[in-house]
C-alpha positions as CSV (number, residue, x, y, z in Angstrom):
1,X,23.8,-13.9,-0.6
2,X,25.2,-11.1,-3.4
3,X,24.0,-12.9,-6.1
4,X,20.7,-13.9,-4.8
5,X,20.4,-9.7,-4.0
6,X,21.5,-9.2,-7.8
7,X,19.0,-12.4,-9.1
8,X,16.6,-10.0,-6.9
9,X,17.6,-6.8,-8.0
10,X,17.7,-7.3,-11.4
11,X,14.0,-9.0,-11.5
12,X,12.5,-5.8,-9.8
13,X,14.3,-3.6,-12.2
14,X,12.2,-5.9,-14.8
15,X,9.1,-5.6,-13.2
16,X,9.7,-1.7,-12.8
17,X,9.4,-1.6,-16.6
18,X,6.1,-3.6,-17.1
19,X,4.8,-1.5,-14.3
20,X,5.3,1.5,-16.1
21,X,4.0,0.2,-19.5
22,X,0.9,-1.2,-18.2
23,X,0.1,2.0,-16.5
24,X,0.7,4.4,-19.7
25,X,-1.5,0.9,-21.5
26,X,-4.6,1.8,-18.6
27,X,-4.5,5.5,-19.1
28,X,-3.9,6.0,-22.3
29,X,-3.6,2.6,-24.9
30,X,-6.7,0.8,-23.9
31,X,-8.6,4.3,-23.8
32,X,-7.8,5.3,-27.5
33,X,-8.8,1.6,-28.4
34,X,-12.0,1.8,-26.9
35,X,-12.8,5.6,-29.2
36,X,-12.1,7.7,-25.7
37,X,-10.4,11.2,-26.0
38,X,-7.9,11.0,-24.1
39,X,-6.9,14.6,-24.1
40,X,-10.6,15.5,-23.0
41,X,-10.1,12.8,-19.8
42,X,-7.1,15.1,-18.8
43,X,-8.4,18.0,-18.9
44,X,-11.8,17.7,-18.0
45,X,-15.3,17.9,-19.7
46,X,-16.2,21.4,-19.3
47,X,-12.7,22.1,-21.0
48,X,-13.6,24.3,-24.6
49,X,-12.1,22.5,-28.0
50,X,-9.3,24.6,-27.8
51,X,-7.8,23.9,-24.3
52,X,-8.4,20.6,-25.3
53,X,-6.7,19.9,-28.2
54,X,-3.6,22.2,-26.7
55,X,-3.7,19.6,-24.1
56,X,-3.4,17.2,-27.1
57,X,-0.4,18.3,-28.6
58,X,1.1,18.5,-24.9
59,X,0.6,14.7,-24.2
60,X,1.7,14.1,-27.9
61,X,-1.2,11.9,-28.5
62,X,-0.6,12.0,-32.0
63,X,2.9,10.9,-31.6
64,X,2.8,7.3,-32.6
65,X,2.9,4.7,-29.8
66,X,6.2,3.9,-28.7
67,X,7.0,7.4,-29.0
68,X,4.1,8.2,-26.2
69,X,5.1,5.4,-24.1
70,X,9.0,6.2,-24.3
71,X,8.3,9.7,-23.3
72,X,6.1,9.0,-20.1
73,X,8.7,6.4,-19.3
74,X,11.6,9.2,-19.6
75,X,9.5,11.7,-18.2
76,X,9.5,9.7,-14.5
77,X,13.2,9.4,-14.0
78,X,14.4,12.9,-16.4
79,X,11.7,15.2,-16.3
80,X,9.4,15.6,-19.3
81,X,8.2,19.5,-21.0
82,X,5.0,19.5,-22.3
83,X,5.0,21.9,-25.1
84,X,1.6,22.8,-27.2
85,X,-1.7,25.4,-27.2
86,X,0.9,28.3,-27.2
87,X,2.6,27.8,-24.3
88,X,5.5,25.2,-22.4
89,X,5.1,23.5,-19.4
90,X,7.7,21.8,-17.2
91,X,7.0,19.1,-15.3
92,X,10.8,17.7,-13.5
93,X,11.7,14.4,-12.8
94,X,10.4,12.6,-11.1
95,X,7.4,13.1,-13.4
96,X,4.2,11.0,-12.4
97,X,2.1,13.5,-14.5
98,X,0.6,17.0,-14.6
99,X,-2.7,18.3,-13.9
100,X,-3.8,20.5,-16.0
101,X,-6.9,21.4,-14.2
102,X,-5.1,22.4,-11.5
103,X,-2.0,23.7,-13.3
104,X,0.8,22.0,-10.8
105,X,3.2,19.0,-11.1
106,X,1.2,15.7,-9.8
107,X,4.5,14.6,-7.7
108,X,4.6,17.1,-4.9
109,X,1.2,16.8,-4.6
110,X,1.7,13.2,-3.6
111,X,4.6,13.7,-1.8
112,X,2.9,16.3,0.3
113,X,-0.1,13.4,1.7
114,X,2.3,10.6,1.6
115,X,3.9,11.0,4.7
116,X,0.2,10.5,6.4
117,X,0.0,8.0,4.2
118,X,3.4,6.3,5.8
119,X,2.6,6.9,8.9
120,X,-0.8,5.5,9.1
121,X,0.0,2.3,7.4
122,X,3.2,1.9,9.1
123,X,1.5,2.3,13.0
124,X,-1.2,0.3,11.7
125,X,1.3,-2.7,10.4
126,X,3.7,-3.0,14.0
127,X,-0.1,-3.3,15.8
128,X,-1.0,-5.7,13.6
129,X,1.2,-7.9,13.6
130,X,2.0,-7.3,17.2
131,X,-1.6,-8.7,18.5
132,X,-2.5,-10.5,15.3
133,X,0.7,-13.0,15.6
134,X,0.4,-12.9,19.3
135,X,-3.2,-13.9,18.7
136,X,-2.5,-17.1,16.1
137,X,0.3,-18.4,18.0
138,X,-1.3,-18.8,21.0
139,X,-4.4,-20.5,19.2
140,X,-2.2,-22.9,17.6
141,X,-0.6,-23.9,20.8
142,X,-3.9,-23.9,23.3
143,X,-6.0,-25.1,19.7
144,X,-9.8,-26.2,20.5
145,X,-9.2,-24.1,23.9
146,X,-11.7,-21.5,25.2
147,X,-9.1,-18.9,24.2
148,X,-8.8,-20.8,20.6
149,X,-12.4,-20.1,19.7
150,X,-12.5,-16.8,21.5
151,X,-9.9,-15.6,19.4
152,X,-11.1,-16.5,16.2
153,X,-14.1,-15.6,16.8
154,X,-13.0,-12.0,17.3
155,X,-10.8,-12.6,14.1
156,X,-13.8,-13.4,11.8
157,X,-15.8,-9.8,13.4
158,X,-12.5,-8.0,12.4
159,X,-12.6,-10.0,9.1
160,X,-16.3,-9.4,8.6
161,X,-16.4,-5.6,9.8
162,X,-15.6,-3.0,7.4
163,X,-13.5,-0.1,7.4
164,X,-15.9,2.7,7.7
165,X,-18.5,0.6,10.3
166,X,-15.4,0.4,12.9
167,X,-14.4,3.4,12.0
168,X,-17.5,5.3,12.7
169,X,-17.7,3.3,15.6
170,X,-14.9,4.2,17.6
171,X,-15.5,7.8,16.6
172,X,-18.8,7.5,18.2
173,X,-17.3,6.3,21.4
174,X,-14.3,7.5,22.1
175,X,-14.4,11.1,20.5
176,X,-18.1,12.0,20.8
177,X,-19.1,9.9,23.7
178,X,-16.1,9.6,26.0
179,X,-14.1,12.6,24.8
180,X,-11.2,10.4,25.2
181,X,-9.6,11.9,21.8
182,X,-10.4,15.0,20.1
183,X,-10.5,13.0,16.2
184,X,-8.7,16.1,14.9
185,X,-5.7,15.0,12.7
186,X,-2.3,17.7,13.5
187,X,0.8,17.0,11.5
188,X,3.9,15.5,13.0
189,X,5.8,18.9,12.7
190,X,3.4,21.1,14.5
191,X,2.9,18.8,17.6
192,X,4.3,15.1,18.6
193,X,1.9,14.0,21.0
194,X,-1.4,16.0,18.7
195,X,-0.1,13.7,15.7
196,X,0.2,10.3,17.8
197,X,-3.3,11.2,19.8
198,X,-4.9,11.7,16.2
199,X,-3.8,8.7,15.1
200,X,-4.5,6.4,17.8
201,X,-8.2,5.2,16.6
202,X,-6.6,5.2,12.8
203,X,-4.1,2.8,13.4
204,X,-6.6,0.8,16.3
205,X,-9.2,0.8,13.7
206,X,-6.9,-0.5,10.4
207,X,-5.1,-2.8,13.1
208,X,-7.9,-4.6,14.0
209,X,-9.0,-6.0,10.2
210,X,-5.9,-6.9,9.1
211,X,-4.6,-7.8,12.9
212,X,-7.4,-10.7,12.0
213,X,-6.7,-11.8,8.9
214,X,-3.2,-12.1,9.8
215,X,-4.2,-14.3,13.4
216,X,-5.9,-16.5,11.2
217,X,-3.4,-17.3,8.8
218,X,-0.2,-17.5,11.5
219,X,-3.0,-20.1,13.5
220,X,-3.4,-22.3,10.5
221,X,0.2,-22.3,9.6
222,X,1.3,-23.0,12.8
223,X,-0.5,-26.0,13.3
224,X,1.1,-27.4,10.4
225,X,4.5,-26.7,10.8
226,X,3.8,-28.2,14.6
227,X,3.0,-31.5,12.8
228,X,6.7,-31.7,10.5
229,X,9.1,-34.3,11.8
230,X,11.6,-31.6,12.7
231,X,9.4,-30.0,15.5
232,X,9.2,-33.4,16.5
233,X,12.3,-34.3,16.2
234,X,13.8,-30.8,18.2
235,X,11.4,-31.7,20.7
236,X,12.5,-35.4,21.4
237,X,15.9,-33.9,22.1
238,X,14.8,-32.3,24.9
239,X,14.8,-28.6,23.7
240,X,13.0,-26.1,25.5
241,X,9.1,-25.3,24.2
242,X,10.4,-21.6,24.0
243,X,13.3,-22.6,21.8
244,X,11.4,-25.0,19.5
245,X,8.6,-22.5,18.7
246,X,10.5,-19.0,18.8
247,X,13.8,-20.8,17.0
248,X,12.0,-23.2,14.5
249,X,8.4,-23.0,13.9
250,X,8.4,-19.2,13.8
251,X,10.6,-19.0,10.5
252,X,8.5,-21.5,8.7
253,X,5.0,-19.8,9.9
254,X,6.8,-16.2,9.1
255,X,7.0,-17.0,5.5
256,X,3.4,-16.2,4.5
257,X,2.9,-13.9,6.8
258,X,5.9,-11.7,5.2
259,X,4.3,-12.3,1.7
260,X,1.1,-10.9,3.1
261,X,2.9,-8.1,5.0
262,X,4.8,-7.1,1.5
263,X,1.6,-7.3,-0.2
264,X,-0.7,-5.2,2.3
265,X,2.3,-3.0,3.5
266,X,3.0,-1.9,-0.1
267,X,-1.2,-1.6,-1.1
268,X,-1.7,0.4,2.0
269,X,1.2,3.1,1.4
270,X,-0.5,3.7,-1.6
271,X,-3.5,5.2,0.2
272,X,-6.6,3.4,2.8
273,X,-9.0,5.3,1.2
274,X,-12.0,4.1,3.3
275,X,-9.7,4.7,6.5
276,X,-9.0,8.7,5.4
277,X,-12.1,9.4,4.5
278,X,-13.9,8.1,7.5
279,X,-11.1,10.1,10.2
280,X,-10.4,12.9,7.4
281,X,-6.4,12.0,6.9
282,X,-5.4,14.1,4.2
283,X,-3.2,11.1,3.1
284,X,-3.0,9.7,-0.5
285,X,-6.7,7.9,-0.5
286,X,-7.9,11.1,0.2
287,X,-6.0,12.5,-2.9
288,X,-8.2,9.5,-4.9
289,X,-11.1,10.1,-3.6
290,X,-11.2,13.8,-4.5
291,X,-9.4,13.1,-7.9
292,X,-12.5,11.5,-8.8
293,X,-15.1,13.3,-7.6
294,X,-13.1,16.2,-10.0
295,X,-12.4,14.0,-12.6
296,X,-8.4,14.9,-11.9
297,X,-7.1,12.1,-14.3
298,X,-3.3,12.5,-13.7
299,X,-3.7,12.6,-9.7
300,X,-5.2,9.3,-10.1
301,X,-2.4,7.9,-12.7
302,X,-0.1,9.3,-10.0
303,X,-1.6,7.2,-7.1
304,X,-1.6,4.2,-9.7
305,X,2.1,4.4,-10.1
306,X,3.1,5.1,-6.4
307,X,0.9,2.2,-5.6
308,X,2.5,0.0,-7.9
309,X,5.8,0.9,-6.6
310,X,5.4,0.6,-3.5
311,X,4.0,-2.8,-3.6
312,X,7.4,-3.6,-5.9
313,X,10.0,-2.0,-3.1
314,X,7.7,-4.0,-0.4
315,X,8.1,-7.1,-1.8
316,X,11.7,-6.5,-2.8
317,X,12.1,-5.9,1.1
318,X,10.1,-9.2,1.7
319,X,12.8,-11.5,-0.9
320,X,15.6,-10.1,1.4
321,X,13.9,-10.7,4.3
322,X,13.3,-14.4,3.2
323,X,17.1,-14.7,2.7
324,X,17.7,-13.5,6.4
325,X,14.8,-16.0,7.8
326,X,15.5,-19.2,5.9
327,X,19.6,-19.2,4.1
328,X,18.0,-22.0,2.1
329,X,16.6,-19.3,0.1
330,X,19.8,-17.6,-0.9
331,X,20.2,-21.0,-2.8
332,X,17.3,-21.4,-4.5
């Protein structure tokens, strides 16, 4: 088990570095390839010449390279000064950028929405996969049942349904018609039950699309593990249904569905834009949204990165979690 967390460990510490590299390549390589100013992206087009070529000599964009992409790497995990234009701003570690339209540190502004962020994605994940395994598992077992095709029928309208139409939806009914919820968001400090009543349609509504996706997969990989030898096998020797589904179809099907979970889980934390927007969060996809309607590069790069990494600690989760599911993976 300690070496498969080391073989694990060691290949997200890998991956940490590409991460970083092909961010600094999106934001600022590929640009200057293509003949964009860089420096003018950052700070805006309205900027004079001279703010922008002082924002210039503060990215170092005529540092060669490596030297660039060696500072934005040190500048996550030590800090990083930006000196030029007459004046030196500090940005400390960790450094996801700086907005120089707004003149502040793009890292607290991130970790001041993340924890909406967080919360919405994490209510949103123990729902769905609450109702959405509930939903496959019982399909697989009662499959070409009424409930069977009722179930996935409701799965394809989740599937099929976007964000903002369900959204809209259940603010239509349950806020404006029956007053049910106020649709105000109030932060977790100020008031327990205000935050948890805000959220409610959020989490219902973010549920329910990925609660389907995630009752379609579990059905069709429960059927097939119900056809392998050993379910057969567990069954001839007179084992209880209970124990042969919870015990040993459930870690096969719970495979994918942890690969999906790390992959959604991770994605989601890094901001449900259409989910914000449409019950005004002030989470992360918020942050996005506004970013680019102000053209706040470094907000956005910041988003990019947190994203990235929290799709990498996500699925570093999900490797361990494999491990504790199958011990046949601790070998492999």
């Amino acid at each position: 088990m300690l070496a498969y967390l080391i073989r694990r460990l060691f290949a997200a510490a890998v991956m940490l570095v590409v991460i970083v590299l092909v961010v600094f390549s999106i934001f600022f390589l590929f640009p200057k390839w293509a003949g964009v100013d860089v420096a003018l992206s950052f700070v805006g087009k309205q900027a004079d010449p001279a703010a922008v070529e002082g924002v210039r000599q503060k990215l170092g964009l005529g540092e060669p390279i490596y030297t660039q992409a060696w500072e934005f790497f040190k500048g996550i995990f030590a800090g990083r000064t930006y000196s030029g234009g007459g004046d030196v701003t500090n940005c400390p570690a960790p450094c996801f950028g700086y907005s120089f339209r707004t003149e502040q540190s793009v890292w607290p502004v991130l970790t001041d929405r993340l924890p909406v962020t967080l919360g919405l994605a994490l209510g949103a994940a123990v729902l769905w996969l609450i109702f959405g395994l509930a939903a496959g598992v019982l399909s697989a077992l009662k499959r070409g049942t009424l409930w069977d095709r009722t179930a996935m029928v409701v799965a394809l309208a989740g599937v099929s349904l976007p964000i903002y139409f369900t959204g809209m939806l259940s603010l239509a009914i349950f806020v404006f018609g029956l007053k049910w919820f106020n649709g105000d968001y109030v932060p977790l400090e100020d008031s327990f039950s205000g935050w948890f009543g805000g959220m409610i349609l959020p989490w219902i509504t973010l549920a329910f699309l990925y609660a389907a996706m995630y009752a379609r997969i579990t059905r069709a990989t429960m059927l097939e593990v119900l056809g392998e030898d050993y379910i057969r096998t567990a069954r001839a020797k007179g084992l209880r249904e209970q124990t042969v589904i919870g015990k040993h179809a459930m870690r096969s099907t719970m495979t994918p569905i942890l690969t999906m979970l790390g992959m959604d889980l991770g994605a989601l934390i890094g901001g449900a834009i259409l989910t914000e927007t449409t019950f005004s969060l002030p989470g992360l996809g918020q942050a996005v949204l506004n970013a680019i309607k102000t053209q706040d590069l470094p907000i956005i790069l910041g988003v990019v990165l947190i994203t990235s990494l929290a799709v990498l600690i996500a699925n570093l989760v999900v490797d361990v979690m494999y491990a504790v599911i199958d011990p046949r993976v601790r070998l492999s």
